[in-house]
C-alpha positions as CSV (number, residue, x, y, z in Angstrom):
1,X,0.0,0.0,0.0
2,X,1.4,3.3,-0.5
3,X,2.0,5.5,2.4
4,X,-0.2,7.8,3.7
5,X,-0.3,10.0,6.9
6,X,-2.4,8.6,9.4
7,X,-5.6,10.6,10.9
8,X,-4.3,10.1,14.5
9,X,-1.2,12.3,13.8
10,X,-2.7,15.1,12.8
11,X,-5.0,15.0,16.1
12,X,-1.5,15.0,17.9
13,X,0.0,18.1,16.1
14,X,-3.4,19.7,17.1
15,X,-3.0,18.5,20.5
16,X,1.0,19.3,20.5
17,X,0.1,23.0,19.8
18,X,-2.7,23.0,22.3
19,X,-0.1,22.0,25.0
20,X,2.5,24.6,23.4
21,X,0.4,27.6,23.8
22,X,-0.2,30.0,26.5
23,X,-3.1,29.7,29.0
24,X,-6.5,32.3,27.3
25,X,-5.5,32.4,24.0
26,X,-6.9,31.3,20.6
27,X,-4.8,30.1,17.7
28,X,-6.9,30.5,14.0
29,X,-5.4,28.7,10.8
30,X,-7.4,29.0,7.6
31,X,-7.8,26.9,4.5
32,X,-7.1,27.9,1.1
33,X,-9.4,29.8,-1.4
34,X,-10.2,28.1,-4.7
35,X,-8.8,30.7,-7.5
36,X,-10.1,31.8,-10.7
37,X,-8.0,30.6,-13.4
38,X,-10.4,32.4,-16.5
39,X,-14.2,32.8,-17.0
40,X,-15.9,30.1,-14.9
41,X,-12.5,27.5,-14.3
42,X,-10.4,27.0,-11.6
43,X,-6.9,26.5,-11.2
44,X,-6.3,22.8,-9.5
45,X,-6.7,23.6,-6.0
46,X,-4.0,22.6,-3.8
47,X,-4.6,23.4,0.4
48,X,-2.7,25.6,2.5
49,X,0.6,23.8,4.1
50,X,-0.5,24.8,7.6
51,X,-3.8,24.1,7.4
52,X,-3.0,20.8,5.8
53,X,-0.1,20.2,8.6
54,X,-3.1,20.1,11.4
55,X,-6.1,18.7,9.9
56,X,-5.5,16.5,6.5
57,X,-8.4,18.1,5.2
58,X,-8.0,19.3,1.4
59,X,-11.8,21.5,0.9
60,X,-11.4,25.3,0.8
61,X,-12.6,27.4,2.6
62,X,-12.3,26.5,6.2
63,X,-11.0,27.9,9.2
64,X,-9.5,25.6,12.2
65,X,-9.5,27.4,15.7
66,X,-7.9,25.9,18.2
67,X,-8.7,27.5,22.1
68,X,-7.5,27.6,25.4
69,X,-9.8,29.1,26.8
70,X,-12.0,27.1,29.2
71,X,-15.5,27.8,28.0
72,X,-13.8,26.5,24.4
73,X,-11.1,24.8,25.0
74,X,-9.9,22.1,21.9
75,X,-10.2,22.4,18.2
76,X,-12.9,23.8,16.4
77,X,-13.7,23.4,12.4
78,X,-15.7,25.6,10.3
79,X,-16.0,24.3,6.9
80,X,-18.8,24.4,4.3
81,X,-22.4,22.6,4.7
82,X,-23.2,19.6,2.7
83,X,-24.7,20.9,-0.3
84,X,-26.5,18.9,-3.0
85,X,-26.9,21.5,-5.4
86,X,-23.2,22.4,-5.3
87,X,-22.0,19.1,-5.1
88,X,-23.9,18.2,-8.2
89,X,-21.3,20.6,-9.6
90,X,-18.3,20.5,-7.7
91,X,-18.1,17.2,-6.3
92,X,-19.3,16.0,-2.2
93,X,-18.2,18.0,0.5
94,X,-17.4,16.4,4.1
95,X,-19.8,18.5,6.0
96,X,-19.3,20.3,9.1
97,X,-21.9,17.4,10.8
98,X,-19.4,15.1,9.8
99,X,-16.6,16.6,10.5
100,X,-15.9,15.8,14.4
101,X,-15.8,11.8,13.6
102,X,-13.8,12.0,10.1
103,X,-11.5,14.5,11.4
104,X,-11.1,14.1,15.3
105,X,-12.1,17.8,15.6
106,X,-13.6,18.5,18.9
107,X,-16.7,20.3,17.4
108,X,-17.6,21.8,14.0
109,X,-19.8,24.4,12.4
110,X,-20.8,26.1,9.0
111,X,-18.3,28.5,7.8
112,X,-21.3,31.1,7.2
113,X,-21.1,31.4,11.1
114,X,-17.6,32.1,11.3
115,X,-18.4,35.7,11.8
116,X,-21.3,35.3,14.2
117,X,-19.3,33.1,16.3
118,X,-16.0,34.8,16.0
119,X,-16.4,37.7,18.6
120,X,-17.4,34.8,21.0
121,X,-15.0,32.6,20.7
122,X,-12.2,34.7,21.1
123,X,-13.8,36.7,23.9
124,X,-11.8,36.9,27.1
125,X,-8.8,35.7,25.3
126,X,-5.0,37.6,26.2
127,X,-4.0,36.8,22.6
128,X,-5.0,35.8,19.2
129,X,-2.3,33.5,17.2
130,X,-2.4,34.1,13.3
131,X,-0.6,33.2,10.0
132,X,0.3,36.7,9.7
133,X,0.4,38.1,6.5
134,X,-0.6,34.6,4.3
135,X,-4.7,34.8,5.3
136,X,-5.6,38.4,5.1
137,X,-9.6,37.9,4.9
138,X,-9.2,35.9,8.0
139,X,-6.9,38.7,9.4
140,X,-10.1,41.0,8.9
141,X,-12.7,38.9,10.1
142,X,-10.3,38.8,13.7
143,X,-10.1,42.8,13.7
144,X,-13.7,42.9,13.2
145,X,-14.5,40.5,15.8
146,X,-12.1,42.3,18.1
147,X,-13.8,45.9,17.6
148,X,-16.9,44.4,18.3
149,X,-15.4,43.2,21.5
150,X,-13.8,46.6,22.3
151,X,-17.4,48.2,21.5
152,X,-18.9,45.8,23.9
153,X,-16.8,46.2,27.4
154,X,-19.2,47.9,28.8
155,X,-21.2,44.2,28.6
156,X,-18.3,42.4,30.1
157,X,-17.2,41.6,27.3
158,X,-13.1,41.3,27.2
159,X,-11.2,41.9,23.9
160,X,-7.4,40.3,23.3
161,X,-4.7,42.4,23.8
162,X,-2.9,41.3,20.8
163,X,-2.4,39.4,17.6
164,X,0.4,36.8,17.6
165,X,2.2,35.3,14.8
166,X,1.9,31.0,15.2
167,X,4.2,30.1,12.2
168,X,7.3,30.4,14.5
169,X,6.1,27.0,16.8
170,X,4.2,25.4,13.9
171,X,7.5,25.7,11.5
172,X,9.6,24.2,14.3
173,X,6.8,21.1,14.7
174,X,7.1,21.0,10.5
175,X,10.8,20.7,10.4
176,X,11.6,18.0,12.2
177,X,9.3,15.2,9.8
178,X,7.9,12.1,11.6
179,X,8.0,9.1,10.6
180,X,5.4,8.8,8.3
181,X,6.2,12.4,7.0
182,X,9.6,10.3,6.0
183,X,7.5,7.5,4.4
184,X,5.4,9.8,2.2
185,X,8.9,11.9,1.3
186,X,10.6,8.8,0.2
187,X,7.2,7.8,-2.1
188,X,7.1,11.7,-3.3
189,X,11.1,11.0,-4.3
190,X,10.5,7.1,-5.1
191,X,8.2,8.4,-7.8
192,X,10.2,11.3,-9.1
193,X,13.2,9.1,-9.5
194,X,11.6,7.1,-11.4
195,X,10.2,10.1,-13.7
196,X,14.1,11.2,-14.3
197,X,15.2,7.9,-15.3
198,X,12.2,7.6,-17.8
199,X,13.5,11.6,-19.4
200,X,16.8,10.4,-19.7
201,X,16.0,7.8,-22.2
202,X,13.4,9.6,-24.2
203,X,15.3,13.1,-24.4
204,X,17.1,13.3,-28.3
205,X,18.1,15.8,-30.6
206,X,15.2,17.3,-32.1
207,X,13.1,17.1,-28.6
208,X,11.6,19.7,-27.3
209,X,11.6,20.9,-23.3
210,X,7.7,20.5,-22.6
211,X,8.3,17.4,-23.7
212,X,10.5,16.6,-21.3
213,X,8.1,18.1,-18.9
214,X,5.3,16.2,-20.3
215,X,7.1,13.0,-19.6
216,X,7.9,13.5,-16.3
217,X,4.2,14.8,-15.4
218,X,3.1,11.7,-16.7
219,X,5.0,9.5,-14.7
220,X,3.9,11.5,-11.7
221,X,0.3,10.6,-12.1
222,X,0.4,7.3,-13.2
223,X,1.9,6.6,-9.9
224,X,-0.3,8.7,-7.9
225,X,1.8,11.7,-7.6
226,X,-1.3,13.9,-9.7
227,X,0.6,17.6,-9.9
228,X,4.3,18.4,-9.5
229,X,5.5,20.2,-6.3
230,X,6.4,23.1,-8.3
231,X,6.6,24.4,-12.5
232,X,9.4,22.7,-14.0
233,X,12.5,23.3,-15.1
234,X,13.4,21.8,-18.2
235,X,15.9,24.4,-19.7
236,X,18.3,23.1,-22.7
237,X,21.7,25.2,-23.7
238,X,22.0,28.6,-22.8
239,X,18.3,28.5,-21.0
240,X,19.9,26.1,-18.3
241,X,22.0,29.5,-17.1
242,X,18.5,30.9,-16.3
243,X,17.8,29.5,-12.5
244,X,14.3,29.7,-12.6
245,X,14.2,29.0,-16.3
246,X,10.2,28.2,-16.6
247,X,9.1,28.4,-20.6
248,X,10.0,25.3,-21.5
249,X,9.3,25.9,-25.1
250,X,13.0,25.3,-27.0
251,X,14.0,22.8,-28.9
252,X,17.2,20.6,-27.5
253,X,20.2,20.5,-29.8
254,X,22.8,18.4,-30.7
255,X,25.9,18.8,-28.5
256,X,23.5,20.6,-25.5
257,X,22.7,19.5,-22.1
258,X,19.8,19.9,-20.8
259,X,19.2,21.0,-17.3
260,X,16.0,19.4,-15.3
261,X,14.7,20.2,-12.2
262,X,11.5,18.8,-11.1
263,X,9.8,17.2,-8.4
264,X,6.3,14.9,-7.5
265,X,4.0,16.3,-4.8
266,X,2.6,13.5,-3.2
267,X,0.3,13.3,-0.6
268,X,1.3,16.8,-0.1
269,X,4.8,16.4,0.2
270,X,7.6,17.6,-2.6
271,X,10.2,15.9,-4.1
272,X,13.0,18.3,-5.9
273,X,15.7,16.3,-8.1
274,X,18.1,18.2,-10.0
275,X,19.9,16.2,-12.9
276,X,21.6,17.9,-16.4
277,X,22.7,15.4,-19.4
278,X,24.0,15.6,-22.6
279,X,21.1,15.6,-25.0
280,X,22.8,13.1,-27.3
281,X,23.5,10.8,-24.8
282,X,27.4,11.8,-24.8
283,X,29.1,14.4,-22.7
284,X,31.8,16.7,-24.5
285,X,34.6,17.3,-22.6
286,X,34.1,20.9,-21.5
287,X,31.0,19.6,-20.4
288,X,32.4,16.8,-18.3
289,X,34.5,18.8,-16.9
290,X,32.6,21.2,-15.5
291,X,29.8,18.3,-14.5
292,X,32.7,16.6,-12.8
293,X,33.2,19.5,-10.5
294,X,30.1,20.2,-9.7
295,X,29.8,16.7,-8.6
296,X,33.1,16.9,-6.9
297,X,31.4,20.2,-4.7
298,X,28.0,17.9,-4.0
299,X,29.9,15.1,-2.8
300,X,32.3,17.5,-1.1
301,X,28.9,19.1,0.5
302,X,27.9,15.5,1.5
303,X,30.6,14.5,3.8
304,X,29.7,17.8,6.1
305,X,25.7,16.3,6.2
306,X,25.6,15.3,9.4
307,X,23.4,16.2,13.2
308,X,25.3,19.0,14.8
309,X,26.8,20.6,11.3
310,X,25.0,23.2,9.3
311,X,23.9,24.4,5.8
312,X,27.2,26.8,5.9
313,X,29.1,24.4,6.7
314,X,28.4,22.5,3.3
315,X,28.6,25.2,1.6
316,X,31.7,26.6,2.1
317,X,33.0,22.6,1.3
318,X,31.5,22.9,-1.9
319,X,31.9,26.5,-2.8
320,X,35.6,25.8,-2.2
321,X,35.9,22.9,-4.5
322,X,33.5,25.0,-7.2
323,X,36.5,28.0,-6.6
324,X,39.5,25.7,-7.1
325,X,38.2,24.0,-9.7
326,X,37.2,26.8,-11.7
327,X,40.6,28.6,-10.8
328,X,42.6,25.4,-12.5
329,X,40.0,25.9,-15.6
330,X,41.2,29.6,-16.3
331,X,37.7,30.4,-16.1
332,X,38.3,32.6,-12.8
333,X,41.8,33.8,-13.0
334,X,44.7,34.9,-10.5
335,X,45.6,33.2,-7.1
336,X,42.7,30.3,-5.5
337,X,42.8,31.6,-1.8
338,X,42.2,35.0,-3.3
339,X,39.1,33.9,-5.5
340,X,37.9,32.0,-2.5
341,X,38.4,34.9,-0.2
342,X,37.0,37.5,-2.2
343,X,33.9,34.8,-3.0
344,X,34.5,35.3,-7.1
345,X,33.3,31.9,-7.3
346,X,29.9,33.8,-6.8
347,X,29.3,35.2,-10.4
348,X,29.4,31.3,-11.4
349,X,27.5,29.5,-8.3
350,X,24.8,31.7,-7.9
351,X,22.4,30.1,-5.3
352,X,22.7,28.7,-2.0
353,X,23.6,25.1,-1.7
354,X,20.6,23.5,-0.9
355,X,17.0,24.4,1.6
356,X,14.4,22.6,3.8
357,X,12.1,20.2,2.0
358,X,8.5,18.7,3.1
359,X,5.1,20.1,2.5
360,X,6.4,23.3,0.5
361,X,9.4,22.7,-2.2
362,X,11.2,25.2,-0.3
363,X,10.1,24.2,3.2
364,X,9.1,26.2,6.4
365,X,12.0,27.0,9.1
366,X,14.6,29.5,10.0
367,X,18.5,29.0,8.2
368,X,19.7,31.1,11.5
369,X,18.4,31.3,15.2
370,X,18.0,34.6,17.3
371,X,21.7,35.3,17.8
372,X,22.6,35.1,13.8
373,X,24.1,31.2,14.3
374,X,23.2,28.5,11.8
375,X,20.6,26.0,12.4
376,X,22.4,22.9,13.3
377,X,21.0,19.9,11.7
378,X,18.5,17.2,13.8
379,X,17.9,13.7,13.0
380,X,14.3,14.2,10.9
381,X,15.4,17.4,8.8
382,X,14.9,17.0,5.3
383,X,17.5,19.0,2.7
384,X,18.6,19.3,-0.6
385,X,21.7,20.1,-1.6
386,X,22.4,21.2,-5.1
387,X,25.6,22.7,-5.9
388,X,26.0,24.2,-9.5
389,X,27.8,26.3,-12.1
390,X,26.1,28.3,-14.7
391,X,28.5,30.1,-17.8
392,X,26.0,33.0,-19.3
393,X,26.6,33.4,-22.8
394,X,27.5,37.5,-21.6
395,X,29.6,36.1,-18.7
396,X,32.7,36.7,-20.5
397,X,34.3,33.4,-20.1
398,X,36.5,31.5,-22.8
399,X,34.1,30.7,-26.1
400,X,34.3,27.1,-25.1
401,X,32.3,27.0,-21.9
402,X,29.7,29.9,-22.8
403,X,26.4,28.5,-22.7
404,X,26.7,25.8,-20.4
405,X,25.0,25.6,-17.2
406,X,25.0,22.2,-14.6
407,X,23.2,21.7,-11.4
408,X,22.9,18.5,-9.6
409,X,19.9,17.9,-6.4
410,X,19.6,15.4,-4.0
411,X,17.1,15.2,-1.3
412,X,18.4,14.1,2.3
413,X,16.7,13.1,5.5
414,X,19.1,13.6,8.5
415,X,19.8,10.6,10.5
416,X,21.2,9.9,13.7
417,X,24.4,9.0,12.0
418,X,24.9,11.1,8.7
419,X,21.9,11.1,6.2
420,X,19.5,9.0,3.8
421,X,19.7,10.3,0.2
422,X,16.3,9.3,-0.8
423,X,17.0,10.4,-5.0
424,X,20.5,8.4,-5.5
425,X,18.6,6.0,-7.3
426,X,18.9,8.6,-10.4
427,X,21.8,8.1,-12.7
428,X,24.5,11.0,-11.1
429,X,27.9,10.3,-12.7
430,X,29.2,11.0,-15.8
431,X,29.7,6.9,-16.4
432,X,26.5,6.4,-14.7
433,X,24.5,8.8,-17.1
434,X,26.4,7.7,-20.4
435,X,25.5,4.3,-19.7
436,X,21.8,4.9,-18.9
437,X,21.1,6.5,-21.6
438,X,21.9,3.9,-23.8
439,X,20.7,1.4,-22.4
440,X,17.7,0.1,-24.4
């Protein structure tokens, strides 16, 4: 059976913020919106990380409270009413009647009463807990609640004293993934590894990128994995140099690579592989090369993955091969240590060397705690790490490497002893690649 996240977790992340909070306060989280994509569609509607995080429920359109207080204390839904009419159209809705025993929320009610109830439920409370700045029609239905609570003192009535941000406590909980968090992350890369082998044997001369893209999308669905985690990058040439390259519309040449970097959602959960190959199916040898070092900085990057190291750390390990190696090349000139030093490797290795992974592609939590010091990796972390060098056409490097640009992404769940790369199953070395590709 494929993995799934069980119903009782979420009731313990619910509970595990209950327990977290301060005494007379009330936390809100809200659901996503469905949005207009043109004149009566939709785009495919994909629910709110957070929301998702503490109830597993994927309708719009819903608001989870979660209280403190006594006369309220436990998790409250609203969602939208069963509807016949609507669901003729739009397909069956849980119900908010339903809700309670589906869900383990504590009690439930009709989002039309969100506002009616509102001004209740949060008075008497010190504070009110918010995504800040990611649900702004929630946001306004809180302030409005509250200045009908400041209106009404003279009734007892007690209004909070302020609004709180929650994604500081909930981005800690997301960070360090559970067990089955790890399971559905190994299907999301499972299935995406499989999608990159599958492009690396169909991509030829004459292709075009959305083909490529096309390929991969269809081997994300047919195993369950129904949208990517994010638009694709299938850039060919020159277009590989653009990091968030997104068109997809060139052909793929003769003598190109092509630079891929795409991931399955599954379950909720991203995947995000990074592989570049010659089109042909043979690399030239400016291209190997310059793939050979990169590979040499992401394996140099790997042997600093480890609890009680950081993202820095790695970086400078594979920033420093990137500089040496690009030093020896000619293609940053004068003395190493200086390059290094003065960070000239820059221009060429743009990005960082990797982020967070899990419900969002780029995941939830701080890179640096309260007094400027890296996050030290935790057993349960997830990361990428993708080092790469990309040679603009106006960079004003030698003829011979203009034009090329190589990344390579894995994805890696810390362990207690070093880490899991849950994507090595995707052809990395130059050998590896070659020989893959053809392969019939």
């Amino acid at each position: 059976m494929k993995p799934v996240i069980p119903q009782d977790e979420f009731l313990q992340r619910r509970q595990r913020v209950l327990k977290q909070l301060p005494a007379n306060v009330v936390a809100l989280v809200a659901a996503s919106e469905e949005l207009t994509r043109s004149n009566d569609t939709e785009y495919p509607f994909r629910q709110n990380s957070y929301f998702h995080y503490l109830t597993g429920f994927n309708e719009p359109d819903a608001v989870l409270l979660l209280s403190t207080l006594s006369e309220h204390s436990g998790s409250t839904l609203f969602c939208q009413d069963k509807d016949p009419d609507a669901e003729v159209w739009h397909g069956l809705r849980l119900g908010y009647h339903n809700a309670p025993n589906a869900l383990g929320i504590d009690q439930a009610h009709d989002i039309e009463q969100l506002d009616e109830r509102l001004p209740e439920m949060l008075n008497g409370a010190e504070s009110v807990y918010l995504i800040l700045g990611e649900t702004e029609e929630l946001e306004h239905q809180v302030h409005h609640a509250m200045a009908y609570l400041r209106e009404t003192e003279k009734r007892g009535n007690k209004v909070p004293h302020r609004i709180d941000d929650l994604r500081p406590q909930l981005d800690r909980m997301r960070q360090i993934k559970s067990e089955h968090e790890l399971s559905v992350m190994r299907e999301a890369a499972k299935i995406s590894c499989g999608a990159f082998r599958r492009i690396m044997k169909f991509v030829e001369p004459g292709a075009y990128e959305y083909q490529l893209g096309a390929e991969l999308h269809h081997e994300f669905a047919m195993n369950g994995a129904l949208y990517p985690a994010y638009g694709m990058i299938c850039g060919g040439g020159a277009n590989a140099c653009v990091l968030h390259y997104t068109d997809n519309r060139d052909q793929l040449h003769d003598g190109e690579l092509v630079l891929v970097d795409a991931g399955a959602e599954y379950q909720g959960y991203a995947a995000d592989i990074t592989r570049t190959f010659p089109v042909n199916g043979k690399f030239t040898d400016e291209q190997k090369l310059l793939y050979e070092l990169v590979l040499e900085a992401q394996q140099a990057a790997f042997k600093e993955i480890k609890p009680g190291s950081d993202l820095v750390t790695a970086t400078k390990a594979a920033a420093r091969v990137i500089n040496d190696g690009l030093t020896k090349l000619e293609i940053l000139t004068g003395d190493a240590d200086e390059n290094f030093e003065q960070q000239r490797w820059k221009k060429f290795f743009i990005h960082g060397l990797g982020h967070w992974l899990g419900l969002d592609v780029h995941d939830v939590g701080r890179y640096k705690d309260a007094n400027n010091e890296s996050i030290k990796l935790e057993p349960g972390m997830v990361i990428t790490v993708e080092p790469g060098i990309y040679i603009s056409r106006e960079s004003g490097a030698d003829e011979r490497w203009r034009g090329i640009g190589i990344r390579i992404e894995d994805d890696l769940i810390i362990t207690e002893n070093g880490f899991e790369n849950m994507t090595e199953s995707v052809p990395r070395t130059v050998e590896e690649i070659e020989a893959w590709m053809q392969k019939s």
